[in-house]
N, C-alpha and C positions, 0 to 999 in steps of 0.2 A: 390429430397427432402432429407432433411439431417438429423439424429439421433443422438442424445447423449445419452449415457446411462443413468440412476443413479434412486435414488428412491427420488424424491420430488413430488412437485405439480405438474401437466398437466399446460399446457399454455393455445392460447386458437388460433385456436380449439380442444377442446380437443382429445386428440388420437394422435392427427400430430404430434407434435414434444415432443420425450418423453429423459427430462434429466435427466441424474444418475453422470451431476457433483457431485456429493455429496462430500460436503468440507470434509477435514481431521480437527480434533480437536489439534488445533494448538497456540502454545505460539510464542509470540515475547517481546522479553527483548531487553529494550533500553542500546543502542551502540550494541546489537548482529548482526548478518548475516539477512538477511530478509528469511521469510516464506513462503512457497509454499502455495494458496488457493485453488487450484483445482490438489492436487498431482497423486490422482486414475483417471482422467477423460478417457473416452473413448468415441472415436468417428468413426462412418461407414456408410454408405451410401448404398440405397437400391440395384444402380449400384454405384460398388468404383470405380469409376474414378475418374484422376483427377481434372473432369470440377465439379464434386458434389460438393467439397468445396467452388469452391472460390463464394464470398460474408460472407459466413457465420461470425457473427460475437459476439463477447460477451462485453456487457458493464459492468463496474466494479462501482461500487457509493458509497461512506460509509454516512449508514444511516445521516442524525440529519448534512449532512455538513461534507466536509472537514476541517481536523484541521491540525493546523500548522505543517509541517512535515512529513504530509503524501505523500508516493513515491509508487509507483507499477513499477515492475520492470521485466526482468528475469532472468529466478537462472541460476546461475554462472556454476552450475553442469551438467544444460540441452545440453549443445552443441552448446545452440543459444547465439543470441546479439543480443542487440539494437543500434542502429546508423542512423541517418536521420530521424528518425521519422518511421523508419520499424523494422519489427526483421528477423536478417538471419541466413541463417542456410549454413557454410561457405560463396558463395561468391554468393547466392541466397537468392533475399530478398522472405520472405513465407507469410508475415501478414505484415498489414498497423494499426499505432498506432497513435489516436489520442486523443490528451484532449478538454475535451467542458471548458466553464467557469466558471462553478459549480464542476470541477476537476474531473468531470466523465472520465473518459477512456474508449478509446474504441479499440478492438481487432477484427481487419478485414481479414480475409482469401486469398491473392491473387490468380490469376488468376494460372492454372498452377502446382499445391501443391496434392501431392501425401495423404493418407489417414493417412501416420504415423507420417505427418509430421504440419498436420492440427492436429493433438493431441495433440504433443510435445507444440504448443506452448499454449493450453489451461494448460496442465503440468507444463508447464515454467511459468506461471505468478506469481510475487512474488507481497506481502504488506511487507513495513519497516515504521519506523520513524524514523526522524532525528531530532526529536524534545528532548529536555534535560528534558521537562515535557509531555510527552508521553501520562500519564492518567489522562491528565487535563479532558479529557470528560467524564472519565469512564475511568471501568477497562479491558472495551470489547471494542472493534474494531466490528463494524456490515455495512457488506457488502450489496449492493445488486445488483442482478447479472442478469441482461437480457440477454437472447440469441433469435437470430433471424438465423436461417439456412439459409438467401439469398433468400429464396422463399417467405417468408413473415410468416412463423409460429416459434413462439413465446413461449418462458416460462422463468417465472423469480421465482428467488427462492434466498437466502438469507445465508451468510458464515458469521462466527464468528471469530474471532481472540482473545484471552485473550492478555492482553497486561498487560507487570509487568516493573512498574518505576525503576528508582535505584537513591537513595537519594545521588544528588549532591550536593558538597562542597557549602559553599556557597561564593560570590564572592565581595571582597572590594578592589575599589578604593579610594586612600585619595593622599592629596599632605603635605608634612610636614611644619610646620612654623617655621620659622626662628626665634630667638628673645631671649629674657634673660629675667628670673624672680627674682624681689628682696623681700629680704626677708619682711613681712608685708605689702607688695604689692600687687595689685592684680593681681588674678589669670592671667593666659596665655592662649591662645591657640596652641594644640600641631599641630594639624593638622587642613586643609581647605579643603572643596569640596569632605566633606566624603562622597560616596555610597556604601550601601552593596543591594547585588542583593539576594535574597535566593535561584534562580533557580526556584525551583518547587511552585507552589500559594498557598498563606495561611500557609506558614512557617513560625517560627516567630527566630528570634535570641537571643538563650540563654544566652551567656555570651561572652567578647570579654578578649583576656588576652594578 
């Protein structure tokens, strides 16, 4: 049976599996580097071997739906990588990653994987956006995070993200017209097929020069 530390809720049953993921309080600024959601996790086993780990697994959810641009990832810093659909750690794949259709992710412990290395990658999971309007949903990012230790015991508990937009340009297409205006004539048209995008929603355009 498997243990995570941290101070949240009990699962269920209670007592069995006790987690102390306890997120870090964490900003993400759109176009920045992506964020660590579980950077203190710890994890250890009654016996640490490394048959304890594998199954074990964490799914990742952000409350109210996926929004556009949302990626989970891992940090660049940790040592590991994603590639095929696993994350390794050099030339050893340690976790199995997959997405449902509701854009849940899920972090699976392989067969085989040592105790420091079943941490690294709860460590290792990153949230970004690649979205240009970021806090169309809000200004919070709300996770939520199930773990299942491979035995079937359970506890889910819930990581926040503040999420800070950055007011982009806004963006015009037009095509110009060709043509000659005479004098007590009418008007012309200079341009055709104007759009202006504002980027982020409910922006409105103050003045064009």
């Amino acid at each position: 049976q498997l243990y995570i530390t941290g101070a949240i809720d009990y699962g269920s049953p209670e007592g069995v599996v006790v987690l102390d993921l306890k997120p870090a309080n964490v900003t993400f600024t759109e176009s920045d580097n992506p964020v660590a959601l579980l950077p203190g996790g710890t994890v250890s086993a009654p016996v640490n071997d490394q048959s304890s780990y594998q199954g074990a697994s964490i799914v990742i959810e952000r409350t109210g739906g996926t929004q556009t641009g949302d990626q989970f990832g891992v940090s660049s810093a940790s040592g590991l990588s994603f590639n095929d659909g696993q994350i390794w750690q050099g030339d050893k794949a340690i976790a199995a990653v997959t997405t449902a259709a509701n854009g849940a992710r899920t972090f699976t412990v392989l067969k085989g994987v040592a105790q420091s290395a079943a941490q690294q990658v709860w460590r290792a999971i990153t949230y970004q956006s690649t979205s240009q309007d970021p806090t169309l949903a809000g200004n919070t990012a709300t996770f939520r995070i199930s773990f299942n230790d491979g035995e079937g015991h359970t506890a889910e508990f819930t990581a926040a993200v503040n999420v800070v937009g950055i007011n982009d340009p806004a963006v015009v297409s037009t095509e110009p017209v060709g043509g000659s205006y005479a004098s007590g004539g009418e008007p012309v048209s200079l341009f055709k097929n104007t759009a202006i995008d504002t980027i982020e929603v409910g922006q409105n355009i103050h003045r064009m020069e």
